[in-house]
PDB file of N, CA, C and O in Angstrom:
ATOM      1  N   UNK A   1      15.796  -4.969 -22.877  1.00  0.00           N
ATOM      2  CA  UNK A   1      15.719  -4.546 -21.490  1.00  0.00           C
ATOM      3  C   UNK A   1      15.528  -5.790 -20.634  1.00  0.00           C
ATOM      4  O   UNK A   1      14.622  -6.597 -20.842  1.00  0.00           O
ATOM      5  N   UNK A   2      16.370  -5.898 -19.723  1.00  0.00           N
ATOM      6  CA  UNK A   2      15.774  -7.183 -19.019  1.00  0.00           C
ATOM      7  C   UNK A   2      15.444  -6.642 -17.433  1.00  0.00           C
ATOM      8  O   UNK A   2      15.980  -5.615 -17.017  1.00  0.00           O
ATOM      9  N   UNK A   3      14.699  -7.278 -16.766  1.00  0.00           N
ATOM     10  CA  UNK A   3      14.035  -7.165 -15.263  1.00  0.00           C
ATOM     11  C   UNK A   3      15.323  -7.611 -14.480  1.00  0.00           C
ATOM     12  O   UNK A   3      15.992  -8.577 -14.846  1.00  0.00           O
ATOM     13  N   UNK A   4      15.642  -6.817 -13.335  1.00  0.00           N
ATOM     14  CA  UNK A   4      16.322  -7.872 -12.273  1.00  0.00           C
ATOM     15  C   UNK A   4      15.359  -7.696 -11.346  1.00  0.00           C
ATOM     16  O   UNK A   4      15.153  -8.730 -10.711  1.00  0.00           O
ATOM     17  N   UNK A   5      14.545  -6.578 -10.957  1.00  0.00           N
ATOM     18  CA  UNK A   5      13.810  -7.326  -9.695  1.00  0.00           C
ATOM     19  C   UNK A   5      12.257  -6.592  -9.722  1.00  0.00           C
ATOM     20  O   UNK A   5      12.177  -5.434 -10.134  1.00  0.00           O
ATOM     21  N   UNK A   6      11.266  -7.179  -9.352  1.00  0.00           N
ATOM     22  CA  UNK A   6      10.369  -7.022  -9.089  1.00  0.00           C
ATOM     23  C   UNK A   6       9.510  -6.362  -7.833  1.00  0.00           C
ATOM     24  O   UNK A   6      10.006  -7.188  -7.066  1.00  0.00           O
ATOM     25  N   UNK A   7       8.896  -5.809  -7.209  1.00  0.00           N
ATOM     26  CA  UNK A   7       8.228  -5.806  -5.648  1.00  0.00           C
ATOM     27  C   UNK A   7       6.944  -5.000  -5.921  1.00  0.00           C
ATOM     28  O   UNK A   7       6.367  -4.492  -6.882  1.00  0.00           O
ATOM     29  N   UNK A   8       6.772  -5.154  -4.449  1.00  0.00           N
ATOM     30  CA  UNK A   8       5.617  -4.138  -4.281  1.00  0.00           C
ATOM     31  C   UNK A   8       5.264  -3.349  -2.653  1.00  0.00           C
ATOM     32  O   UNK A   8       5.678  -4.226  -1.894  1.00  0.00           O
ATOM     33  N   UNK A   9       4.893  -2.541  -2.014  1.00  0.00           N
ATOM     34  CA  UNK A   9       4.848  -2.195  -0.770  1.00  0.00           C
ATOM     35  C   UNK A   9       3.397  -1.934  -0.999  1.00  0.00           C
ATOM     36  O   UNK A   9       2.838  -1.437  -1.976  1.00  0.00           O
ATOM     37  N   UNK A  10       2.844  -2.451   0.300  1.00  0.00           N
ATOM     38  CA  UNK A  10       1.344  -2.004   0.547  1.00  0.00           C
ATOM     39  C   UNK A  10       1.296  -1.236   1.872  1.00  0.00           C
ATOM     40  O   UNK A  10       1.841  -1.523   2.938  1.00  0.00           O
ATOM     41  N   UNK A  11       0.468  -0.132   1.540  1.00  0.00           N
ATOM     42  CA  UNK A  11       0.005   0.530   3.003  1.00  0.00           C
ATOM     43  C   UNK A  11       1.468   1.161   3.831  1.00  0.00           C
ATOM     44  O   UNK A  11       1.668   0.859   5.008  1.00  0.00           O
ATOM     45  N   UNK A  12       2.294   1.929   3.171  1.00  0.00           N
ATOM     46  CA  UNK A  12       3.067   2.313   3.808  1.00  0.00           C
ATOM     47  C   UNK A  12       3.017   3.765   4.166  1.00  0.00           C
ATOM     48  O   UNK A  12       1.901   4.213   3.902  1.00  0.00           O
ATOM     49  N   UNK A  13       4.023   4.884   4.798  1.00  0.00           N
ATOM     50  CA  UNK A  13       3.190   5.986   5.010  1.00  0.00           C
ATOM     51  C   UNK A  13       4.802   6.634   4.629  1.00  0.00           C
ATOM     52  O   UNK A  13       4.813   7.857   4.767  1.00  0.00           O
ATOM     53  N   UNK A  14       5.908   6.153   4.260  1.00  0.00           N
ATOM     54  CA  UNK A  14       7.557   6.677   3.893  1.00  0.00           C
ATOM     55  C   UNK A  14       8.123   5.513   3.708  1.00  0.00           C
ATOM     56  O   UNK A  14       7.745   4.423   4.138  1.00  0.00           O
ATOM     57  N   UNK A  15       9.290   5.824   2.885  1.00  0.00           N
ATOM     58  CA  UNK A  15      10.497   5.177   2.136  1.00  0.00           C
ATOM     59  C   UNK A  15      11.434   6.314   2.665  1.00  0.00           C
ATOM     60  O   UNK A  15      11.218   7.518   2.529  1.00  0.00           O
ATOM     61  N   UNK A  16      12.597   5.696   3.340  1.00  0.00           N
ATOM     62  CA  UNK A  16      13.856   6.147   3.355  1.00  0.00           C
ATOM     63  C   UNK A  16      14.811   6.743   2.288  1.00  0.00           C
ATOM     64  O   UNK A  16      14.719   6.186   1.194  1.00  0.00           O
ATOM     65  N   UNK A  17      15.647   7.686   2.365  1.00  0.00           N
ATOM     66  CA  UNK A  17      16.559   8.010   1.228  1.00  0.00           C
ATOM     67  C   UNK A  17      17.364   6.742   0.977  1.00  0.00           C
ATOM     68  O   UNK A  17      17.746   5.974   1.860  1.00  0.00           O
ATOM     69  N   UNK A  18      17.580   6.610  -0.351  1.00  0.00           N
ATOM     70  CA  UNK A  18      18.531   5.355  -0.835  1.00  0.00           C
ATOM     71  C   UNK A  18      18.201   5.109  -2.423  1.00  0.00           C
ATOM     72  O   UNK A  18      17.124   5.294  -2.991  1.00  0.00           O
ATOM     73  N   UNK A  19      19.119   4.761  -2.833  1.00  0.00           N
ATOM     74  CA  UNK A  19      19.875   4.792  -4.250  1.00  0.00           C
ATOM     75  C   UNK A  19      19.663   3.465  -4.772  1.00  0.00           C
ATOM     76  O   UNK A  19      19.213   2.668  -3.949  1.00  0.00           O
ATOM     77  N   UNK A  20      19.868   3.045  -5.892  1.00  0.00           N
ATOM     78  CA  UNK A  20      20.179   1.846  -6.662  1.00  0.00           C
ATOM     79  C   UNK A  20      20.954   1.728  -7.690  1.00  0.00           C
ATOM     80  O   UNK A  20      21.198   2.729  -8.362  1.00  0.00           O
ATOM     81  N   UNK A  21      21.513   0.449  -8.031  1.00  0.00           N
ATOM     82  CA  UNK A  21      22.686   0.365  -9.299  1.00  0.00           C
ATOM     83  C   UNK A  21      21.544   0.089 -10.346  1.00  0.00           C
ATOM     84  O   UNK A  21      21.842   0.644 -11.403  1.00  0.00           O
ATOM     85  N   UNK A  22      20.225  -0.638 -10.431  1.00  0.00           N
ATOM     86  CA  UNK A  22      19.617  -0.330 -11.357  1.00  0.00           C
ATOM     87  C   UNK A  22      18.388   0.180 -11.991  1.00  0.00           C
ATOM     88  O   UNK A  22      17.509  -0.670 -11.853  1.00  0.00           O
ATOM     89  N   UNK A  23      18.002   1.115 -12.568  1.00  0.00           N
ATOM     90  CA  UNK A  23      17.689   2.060 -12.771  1.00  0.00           C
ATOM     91  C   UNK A  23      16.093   1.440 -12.657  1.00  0.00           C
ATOM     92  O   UNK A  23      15.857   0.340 -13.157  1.00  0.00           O
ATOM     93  N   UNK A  24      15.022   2.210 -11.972  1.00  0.00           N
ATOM     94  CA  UNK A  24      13.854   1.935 -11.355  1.00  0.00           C
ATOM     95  C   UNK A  24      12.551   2.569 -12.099  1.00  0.00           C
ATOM     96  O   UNK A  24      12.625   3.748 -12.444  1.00  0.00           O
ATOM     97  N   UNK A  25      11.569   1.962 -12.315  1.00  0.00           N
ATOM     98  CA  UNK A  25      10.335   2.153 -12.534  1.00  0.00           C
ATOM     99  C   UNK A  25       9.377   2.207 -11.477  1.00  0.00           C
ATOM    100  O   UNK A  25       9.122   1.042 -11.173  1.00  0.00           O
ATOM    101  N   UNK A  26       8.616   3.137 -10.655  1.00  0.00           N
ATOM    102  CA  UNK A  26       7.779   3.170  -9.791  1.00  0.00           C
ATOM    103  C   UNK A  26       6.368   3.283 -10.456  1.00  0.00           C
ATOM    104  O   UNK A  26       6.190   4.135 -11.327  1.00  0.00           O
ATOM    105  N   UNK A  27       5.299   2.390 -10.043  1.00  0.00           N
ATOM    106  CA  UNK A  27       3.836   2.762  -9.947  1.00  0.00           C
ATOM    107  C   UNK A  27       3.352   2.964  -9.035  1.00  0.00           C
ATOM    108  O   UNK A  27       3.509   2.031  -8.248  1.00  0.00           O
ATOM    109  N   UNK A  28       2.411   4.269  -8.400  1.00  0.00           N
ATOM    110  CA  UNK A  28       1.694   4.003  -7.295  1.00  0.00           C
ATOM    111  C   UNK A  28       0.594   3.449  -7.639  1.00  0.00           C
ATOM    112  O   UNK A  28      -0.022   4.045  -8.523  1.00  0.00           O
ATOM    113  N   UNK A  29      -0.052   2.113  -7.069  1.00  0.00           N
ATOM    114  CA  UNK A  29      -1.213   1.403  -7.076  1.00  0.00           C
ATOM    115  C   UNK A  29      -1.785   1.849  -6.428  1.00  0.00           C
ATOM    116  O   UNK A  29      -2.526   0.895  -6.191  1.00  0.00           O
ATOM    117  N   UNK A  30      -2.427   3.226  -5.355  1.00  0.00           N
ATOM    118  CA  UNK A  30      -3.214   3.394  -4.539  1.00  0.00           C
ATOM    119  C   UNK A  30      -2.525   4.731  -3.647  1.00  0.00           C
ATOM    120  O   UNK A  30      -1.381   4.767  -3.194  1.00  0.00           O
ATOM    121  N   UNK A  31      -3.323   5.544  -3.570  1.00  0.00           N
ATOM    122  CA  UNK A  31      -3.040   6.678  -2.381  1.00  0.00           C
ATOM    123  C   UNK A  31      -2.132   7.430  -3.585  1.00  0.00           C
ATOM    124  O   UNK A  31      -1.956   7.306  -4.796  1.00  0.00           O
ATOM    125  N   UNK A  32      -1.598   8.420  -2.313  1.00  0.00           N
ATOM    126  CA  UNK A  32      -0.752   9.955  -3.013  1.00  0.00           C
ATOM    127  C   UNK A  32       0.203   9.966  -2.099  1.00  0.00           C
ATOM    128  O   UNK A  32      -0.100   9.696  -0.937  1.00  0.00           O
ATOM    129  N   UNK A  33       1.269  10.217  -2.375  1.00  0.00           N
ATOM    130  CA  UNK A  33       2.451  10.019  -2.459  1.00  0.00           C
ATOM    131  C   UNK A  33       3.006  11.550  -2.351  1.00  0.00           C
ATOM    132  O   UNK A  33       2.240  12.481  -2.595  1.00  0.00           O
ATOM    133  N   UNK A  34       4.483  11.799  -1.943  1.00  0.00           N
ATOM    134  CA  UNK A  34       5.373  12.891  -2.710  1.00  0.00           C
ATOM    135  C   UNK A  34       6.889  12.044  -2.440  1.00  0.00           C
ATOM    136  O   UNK A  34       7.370  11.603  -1.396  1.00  0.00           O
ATOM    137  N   UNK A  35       7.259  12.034  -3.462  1.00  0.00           N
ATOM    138  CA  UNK A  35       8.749  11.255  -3.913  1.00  0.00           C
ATOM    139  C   UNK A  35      10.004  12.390  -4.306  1.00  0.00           C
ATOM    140  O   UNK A  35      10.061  13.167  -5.260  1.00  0.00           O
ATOM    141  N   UNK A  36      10.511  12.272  -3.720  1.00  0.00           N
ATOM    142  CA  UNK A  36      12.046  13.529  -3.788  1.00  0.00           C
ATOM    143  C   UNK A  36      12.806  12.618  -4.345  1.00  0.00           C
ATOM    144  O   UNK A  36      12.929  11.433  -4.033  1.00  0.00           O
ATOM    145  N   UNK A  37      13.475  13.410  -5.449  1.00  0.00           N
ATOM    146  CA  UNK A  37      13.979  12.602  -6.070  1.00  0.00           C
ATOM    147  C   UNK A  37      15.843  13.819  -6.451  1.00  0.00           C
ATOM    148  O   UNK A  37      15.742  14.786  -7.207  1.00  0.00           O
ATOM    149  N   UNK A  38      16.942  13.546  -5.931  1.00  0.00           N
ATOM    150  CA  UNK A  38      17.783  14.535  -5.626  1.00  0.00           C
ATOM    151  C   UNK A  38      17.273  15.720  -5.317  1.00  0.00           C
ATOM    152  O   UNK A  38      17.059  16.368  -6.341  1.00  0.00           O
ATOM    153  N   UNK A  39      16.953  16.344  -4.231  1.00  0.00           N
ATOM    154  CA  UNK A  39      15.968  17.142  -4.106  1.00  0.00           C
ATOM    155  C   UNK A  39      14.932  17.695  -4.444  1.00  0.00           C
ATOM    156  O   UNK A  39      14.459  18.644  -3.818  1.00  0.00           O
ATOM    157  N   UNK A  40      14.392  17.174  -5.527  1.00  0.00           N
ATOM    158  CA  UNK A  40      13.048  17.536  -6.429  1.00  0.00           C
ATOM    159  C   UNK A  40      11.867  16.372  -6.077  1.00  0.00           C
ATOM    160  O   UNK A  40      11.630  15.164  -6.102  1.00  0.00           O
ATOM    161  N   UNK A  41      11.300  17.745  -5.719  1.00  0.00           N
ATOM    162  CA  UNK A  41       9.783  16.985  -5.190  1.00  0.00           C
ATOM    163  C   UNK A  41       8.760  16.111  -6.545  1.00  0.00           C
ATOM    164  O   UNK A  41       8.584  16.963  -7.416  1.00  0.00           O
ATOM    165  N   UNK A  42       8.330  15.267  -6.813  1.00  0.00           N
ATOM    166  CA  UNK A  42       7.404  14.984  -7.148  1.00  0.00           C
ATOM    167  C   UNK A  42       6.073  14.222  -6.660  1.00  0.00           C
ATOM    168  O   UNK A  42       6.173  13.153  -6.057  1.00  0.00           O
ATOM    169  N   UNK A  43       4.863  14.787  -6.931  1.00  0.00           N
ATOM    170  CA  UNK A  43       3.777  14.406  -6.383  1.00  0.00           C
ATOM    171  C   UNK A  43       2.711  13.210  -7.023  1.00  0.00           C
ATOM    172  O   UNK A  43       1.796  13.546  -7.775  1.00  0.00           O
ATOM    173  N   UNK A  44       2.852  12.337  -6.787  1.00  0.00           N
ATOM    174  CA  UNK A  44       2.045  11.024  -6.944  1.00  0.00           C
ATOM    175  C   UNK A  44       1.173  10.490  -6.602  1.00  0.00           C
ATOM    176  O   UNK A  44       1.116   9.987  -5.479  1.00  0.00           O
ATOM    177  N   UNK A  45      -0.084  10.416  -7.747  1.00  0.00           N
ATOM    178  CA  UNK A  45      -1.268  10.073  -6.948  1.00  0.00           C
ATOM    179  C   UNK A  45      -1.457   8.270  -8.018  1.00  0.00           C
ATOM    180  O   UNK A  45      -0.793   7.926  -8.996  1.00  0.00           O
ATOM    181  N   UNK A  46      -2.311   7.690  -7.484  1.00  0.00           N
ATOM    182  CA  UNK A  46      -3.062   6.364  -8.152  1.00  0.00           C
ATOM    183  C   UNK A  46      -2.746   6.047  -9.597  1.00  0.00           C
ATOM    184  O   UNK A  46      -3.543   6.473 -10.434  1.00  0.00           O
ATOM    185  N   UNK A  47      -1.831   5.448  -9.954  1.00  0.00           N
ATOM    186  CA  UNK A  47      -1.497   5.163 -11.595  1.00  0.00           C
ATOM    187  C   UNK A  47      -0.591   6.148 -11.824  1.00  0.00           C
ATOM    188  O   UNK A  47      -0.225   6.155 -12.999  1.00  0.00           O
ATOM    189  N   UNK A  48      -0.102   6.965 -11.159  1.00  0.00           N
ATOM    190  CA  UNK A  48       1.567   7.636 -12.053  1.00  0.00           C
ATOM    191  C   UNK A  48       2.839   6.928 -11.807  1.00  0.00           C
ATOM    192  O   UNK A  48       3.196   6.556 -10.689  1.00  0.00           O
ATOM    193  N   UNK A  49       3.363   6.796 -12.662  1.00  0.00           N
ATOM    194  CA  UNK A  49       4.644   6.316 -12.912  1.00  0.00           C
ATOM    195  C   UNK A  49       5.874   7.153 -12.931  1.00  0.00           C
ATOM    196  O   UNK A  49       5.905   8.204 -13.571  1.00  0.00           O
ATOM    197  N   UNK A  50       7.050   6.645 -12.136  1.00  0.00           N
ATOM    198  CA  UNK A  50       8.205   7.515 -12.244  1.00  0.00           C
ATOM    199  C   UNK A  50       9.758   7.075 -12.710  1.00  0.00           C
ATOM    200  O   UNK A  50      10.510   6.821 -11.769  1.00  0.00           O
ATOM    201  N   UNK A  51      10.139   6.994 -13.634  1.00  0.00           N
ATOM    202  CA  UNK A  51      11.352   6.458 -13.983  1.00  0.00           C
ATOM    203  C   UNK A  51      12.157   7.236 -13.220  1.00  0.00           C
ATOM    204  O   UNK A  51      11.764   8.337 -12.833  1.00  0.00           O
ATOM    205  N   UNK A  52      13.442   6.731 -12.898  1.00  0.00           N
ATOM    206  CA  UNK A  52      14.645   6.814 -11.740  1.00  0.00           C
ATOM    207  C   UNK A  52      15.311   6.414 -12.270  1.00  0.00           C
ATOM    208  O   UNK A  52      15.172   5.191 -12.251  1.00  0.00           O
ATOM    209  N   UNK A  53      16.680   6.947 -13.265  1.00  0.00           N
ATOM    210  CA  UNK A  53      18.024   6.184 -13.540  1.00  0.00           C
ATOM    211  C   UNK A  53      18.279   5.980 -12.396  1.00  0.00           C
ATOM    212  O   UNK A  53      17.709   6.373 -11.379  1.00  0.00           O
ATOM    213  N   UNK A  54      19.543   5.074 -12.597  1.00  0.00           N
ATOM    214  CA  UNK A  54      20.252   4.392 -11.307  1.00  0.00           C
ATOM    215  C   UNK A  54      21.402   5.249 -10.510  1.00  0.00           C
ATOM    216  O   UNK A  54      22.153   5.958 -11.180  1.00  0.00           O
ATOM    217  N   UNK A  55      21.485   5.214  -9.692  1.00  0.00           N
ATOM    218  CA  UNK A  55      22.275   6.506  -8.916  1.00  0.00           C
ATOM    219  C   UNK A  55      22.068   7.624  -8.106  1.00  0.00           C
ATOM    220  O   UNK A  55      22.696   8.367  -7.352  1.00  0.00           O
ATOM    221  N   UNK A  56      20.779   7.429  -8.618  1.00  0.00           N
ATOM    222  CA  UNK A  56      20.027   9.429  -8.128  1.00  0.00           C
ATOM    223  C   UNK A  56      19.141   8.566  -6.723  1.00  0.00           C
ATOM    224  O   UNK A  56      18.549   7.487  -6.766  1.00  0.00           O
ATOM    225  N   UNK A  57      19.297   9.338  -5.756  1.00  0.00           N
ATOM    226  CA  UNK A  57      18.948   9.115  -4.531  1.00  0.00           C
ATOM    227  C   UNK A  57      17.717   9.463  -4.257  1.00  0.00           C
ATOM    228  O   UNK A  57      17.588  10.541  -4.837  1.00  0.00           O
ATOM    229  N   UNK A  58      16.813   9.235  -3.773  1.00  0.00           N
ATOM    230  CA  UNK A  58      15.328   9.276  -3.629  1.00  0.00           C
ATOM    231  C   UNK A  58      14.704   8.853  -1.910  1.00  0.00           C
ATOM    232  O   UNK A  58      15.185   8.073  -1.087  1.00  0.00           O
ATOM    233  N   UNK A  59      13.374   9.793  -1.824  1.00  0.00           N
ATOM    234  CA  UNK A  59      12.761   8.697  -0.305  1.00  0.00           C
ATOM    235  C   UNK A  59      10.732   9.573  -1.010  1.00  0.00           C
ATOM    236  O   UNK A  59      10.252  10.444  -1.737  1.00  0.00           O
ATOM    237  N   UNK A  60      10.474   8.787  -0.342  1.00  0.00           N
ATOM    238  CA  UNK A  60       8.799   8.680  -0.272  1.00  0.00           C
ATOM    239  C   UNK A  60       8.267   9.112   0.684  1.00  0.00           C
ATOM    240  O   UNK A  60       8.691   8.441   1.626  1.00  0.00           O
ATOM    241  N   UNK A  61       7.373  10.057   1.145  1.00  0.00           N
ATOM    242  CA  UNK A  61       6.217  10.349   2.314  1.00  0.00           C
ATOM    243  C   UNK A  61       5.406  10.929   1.607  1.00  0.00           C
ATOM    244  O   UNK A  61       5.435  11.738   0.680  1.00  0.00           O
ATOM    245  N   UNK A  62       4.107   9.980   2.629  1.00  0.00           N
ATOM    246  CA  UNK A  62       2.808  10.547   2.492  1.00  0.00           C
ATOM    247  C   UNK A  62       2.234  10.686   4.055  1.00  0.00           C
ATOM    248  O   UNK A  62       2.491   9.948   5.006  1.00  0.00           O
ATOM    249  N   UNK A  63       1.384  11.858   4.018  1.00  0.00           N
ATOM    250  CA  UNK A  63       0.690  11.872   5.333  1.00  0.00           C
ATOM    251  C   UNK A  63      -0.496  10.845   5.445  1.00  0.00           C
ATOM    252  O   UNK A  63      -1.125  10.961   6.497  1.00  0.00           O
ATOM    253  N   UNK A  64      -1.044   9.626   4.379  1.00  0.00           N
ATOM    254  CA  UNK A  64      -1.582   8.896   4.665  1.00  0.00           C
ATOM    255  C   UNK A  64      -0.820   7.500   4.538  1.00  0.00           C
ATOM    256  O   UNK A  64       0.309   7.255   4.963  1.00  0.00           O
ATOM    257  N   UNK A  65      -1.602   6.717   3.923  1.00  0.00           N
ATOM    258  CA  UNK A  65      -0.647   5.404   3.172  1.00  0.00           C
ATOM    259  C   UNK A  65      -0.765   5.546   1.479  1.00  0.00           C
ATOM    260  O   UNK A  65      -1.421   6.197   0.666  1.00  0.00           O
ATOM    261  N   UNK A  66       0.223   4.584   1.485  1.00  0.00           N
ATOM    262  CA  UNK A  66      -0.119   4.571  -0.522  1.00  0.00           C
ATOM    263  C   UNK A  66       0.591   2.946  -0.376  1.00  0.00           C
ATOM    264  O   UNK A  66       1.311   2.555   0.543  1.00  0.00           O
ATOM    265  N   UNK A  67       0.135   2.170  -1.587  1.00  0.00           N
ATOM    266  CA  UNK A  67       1.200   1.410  -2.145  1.00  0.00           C
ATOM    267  C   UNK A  67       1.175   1.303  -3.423  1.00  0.00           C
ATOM    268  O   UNK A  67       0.201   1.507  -4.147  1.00  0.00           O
ATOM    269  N   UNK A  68       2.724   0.836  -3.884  1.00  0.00           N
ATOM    270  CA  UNK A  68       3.169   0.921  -5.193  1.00  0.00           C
ATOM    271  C   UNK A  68       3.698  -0.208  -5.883  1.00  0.00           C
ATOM    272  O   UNK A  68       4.423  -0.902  -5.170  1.00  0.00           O
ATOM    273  N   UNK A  69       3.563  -0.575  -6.979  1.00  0.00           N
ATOM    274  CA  UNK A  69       4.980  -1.310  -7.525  1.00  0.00           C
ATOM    275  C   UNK A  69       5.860  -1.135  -8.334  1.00  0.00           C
ATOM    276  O   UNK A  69       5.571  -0.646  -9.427  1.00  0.00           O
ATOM    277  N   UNK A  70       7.322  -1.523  -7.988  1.00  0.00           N
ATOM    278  CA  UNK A  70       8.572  -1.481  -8.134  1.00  0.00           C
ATOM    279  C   UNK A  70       9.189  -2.305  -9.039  1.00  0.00           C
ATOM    280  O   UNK A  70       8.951  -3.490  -8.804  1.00  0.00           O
ATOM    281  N   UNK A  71      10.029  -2.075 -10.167  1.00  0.00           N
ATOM    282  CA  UNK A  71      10.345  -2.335 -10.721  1.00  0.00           C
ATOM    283  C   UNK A  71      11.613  -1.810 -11.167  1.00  0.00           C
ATOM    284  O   UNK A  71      11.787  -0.629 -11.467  1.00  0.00           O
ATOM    285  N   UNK A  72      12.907  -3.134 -11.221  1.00  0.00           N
ATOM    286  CA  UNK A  72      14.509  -2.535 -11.737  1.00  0.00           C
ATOM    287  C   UNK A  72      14.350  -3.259 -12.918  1.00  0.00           C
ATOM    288  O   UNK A  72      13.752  -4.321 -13.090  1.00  0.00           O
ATOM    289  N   UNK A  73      15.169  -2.309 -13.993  1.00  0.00           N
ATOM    290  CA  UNK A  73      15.755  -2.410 -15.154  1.00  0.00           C
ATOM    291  C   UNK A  73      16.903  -2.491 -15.347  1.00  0.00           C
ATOM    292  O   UNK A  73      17.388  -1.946 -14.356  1.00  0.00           O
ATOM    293  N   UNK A  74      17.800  -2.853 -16.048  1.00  0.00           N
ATOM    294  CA  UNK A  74      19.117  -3.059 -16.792  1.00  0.00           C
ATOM    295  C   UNK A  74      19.290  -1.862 -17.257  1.00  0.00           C
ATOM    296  O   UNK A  74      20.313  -1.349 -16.804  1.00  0.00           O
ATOM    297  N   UNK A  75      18.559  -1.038 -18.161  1.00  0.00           N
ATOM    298  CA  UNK A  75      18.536  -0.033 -18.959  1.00  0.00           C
ATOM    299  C   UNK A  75      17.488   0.800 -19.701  1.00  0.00           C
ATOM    300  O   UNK A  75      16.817   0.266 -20.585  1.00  0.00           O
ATOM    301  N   UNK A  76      17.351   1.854 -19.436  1.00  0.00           N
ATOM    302  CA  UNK A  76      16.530   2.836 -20.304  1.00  0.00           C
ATOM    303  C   UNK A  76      17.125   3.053 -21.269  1.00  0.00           C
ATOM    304  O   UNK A  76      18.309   2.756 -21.424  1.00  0.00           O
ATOM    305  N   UNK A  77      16.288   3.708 -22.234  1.00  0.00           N
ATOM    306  CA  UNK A  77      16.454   4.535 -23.501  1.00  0.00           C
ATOM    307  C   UNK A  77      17.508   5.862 -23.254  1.00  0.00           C
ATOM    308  O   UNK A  77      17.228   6.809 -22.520  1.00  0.00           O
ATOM    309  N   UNK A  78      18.527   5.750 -23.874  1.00  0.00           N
ATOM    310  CA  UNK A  78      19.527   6.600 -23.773  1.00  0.00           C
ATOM    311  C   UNK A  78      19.116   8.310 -23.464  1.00  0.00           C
ATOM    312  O   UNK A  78      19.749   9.164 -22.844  1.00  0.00           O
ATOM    313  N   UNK A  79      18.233   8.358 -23.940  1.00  0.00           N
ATOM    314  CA  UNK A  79      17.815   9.899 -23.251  1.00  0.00           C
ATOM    315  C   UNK A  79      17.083  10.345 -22.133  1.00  0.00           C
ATOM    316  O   UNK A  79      16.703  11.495 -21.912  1.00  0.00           O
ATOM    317  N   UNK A  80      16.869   9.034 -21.240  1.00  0.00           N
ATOM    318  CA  UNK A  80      16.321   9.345 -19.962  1.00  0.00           C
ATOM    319  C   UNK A  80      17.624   9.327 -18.688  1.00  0.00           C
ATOM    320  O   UNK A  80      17.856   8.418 -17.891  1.00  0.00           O
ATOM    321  N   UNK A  81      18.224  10.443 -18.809  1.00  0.00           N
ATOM    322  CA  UNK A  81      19.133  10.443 -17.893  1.00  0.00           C
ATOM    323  C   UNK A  81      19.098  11.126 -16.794  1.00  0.00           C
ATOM    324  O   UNK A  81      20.112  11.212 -16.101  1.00  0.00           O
ATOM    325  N   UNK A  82      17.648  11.876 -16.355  1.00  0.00           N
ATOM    326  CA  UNK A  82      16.987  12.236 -14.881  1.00  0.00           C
ATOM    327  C   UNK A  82      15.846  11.695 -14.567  1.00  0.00           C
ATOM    328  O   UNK A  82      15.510  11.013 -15.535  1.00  0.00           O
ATOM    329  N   UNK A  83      14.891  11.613 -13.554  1.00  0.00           N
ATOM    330  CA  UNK A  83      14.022  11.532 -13.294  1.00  0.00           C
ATOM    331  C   UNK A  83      12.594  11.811 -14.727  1.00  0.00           C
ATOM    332  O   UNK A  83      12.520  12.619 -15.652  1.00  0.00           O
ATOM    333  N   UNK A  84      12.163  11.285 -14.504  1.00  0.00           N
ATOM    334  CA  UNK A  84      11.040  11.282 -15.483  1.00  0.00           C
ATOM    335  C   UNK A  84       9.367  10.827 -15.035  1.00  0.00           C
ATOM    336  O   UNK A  84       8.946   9.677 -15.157  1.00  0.00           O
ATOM    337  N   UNK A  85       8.706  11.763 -14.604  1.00  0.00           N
ATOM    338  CA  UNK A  85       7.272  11.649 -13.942  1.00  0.00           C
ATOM    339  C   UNK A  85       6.654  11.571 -14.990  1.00  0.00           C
ATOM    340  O   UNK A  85       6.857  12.318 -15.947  1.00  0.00           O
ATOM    341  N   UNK A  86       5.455  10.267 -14.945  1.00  0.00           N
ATOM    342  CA  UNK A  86       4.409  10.553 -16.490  1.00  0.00           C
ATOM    343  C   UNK A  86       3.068  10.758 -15.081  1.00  0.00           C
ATOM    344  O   UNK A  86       3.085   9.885 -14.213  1.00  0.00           O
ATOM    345  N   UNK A  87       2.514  11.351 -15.016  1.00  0.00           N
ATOM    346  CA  UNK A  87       1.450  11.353 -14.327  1.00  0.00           C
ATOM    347  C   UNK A  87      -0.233  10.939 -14.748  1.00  0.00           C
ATOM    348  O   UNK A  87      -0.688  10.996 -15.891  1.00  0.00           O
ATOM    349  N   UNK A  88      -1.082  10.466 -13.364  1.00  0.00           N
ATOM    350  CA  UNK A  88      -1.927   9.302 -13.636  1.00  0.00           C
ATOM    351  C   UNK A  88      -3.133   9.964 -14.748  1.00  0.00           C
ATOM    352  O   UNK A  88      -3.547  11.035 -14.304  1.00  0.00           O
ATOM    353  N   UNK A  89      -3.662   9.650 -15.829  1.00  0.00           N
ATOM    354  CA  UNK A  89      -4.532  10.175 -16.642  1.00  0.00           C
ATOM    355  C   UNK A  89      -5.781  10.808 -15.550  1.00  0.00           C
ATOM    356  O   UNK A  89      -6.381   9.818 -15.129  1.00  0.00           O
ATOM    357  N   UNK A  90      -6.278  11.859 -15.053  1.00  0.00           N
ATOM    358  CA  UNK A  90      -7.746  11.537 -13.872  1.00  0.00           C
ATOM    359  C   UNK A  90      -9.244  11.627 -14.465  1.00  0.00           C
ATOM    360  O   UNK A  90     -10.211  11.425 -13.731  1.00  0.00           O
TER     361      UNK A  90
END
């Protein structure tokens, strides 16, 4: 698997709809979140993670702030071909 890109957003309150060619790893580091992901809601609080193959269109709001970090991949494991929420242990 190799990385092409790295980031992170702090203190934001939405992410716009928009896509990528490579396939994404989200952490939220802080706050709660809800992430649509082709129309499917998922809800994100502090330490859940969301795999995103590449293609599937997505946006972020929260009624407070959250921030997260971001992470693109080259490639998943051949059987992750939707969305995939692991949610935060509480």
């Amino acid at each position: 698997m190799k990385f092409i890109v790295s980031g992170s957003s702090q203190n934001i309150s939405s992410c716009s709809e928009h896509s990528h060619i490579y396939n994404e790893i989200i952490i939220l580091s802080n706050g709660i979140c809800e992430t649509i992901v082709d129309q499917i809601s998922y809800q994100m609080q502090q330490n859940s993670v969301l795999l995103i193959p590449s293609g599937h269109s997505y946006s972020n709001y929260s009624s407070t702030n959250y921030s997260d970090i971001f992470i693109q991949v080259d490639d998943f494991p051949s059987q992750i071909t939707s969305p995939l929420s692991i949610p935060s242990e509480s």
